[in-house]
N, C-alpha and C positions, 0 to 999 in steps of 0.2 A: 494111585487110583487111575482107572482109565476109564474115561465117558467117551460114551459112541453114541454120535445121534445119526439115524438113519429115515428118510422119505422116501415111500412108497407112495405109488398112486395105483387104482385099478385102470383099466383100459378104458372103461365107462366113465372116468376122468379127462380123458384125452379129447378137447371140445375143436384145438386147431391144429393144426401144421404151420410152422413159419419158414420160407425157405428166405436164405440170404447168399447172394450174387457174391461169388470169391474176385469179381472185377471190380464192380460197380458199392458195394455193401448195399446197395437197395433192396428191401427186405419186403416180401411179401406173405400173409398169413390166409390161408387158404379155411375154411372153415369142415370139418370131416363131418360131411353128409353125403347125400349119394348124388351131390351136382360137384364133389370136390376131383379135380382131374389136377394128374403132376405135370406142372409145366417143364415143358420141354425147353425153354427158354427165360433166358431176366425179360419182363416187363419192362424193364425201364432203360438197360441199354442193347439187348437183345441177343447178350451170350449165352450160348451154347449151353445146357449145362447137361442134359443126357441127349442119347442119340433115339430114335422113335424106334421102341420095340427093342432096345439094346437090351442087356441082363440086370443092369442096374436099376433101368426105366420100367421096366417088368417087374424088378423084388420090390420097388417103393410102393408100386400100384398094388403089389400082394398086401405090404402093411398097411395100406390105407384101408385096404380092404376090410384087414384083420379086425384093425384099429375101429372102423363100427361098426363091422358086424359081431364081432362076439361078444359084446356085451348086452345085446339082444338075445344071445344060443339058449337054447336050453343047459350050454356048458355051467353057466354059474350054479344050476343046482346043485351041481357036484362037486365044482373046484372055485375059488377062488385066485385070483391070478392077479400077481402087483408085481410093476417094476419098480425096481431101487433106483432111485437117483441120486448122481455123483453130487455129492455139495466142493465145492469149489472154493476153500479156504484161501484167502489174499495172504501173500505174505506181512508179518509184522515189520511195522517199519523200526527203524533203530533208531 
């Protein structure tokens, strides 16, 4: 027998962004409204983490965008839209 358990959310689920520092792990949660801007920097020791206007710093600000505005569109009439998310099983210990 094989059980699959699977989580979705809608995009109208999606209330933050948390980004976390690859130097520092100082983690910051950004809240997705229309004052939320991707920082270009850690806050807390001040690395790097996209360059301004680069392609990266541009596709995040696309999803953020995405991330609140389409769950305002008129698109829910038509479609609904979920992301799966990975569950991340621990290994059993021996």
């Amino acid at each position: 027998m094989t059980l699959e358990t699977r989580t979705t959310i809608t995009l109208g689920d999606v209330a933050a962004i948390e980004y976390e520092c690859a130097h520092c792990r100082s983690r910051t949660i950004r809240l997705l409204d229309d004052q939320h801007s991707v920082p270009l920097r850690c806050g807390n020791c001040s690395s790097l983490w996209f360059a301004d206007n680069s392609n990266e710093h541009n596709d995040l600000k696309l999803l953020v965008s995405t991330l609140r505005d389409i769950p305002k569109s008129s698109i829910n009439q038509h479609v609904t839209i979920r992301l799966e998310i990975r569950q991340v099983i621990p290994p059993k210990s021996t």
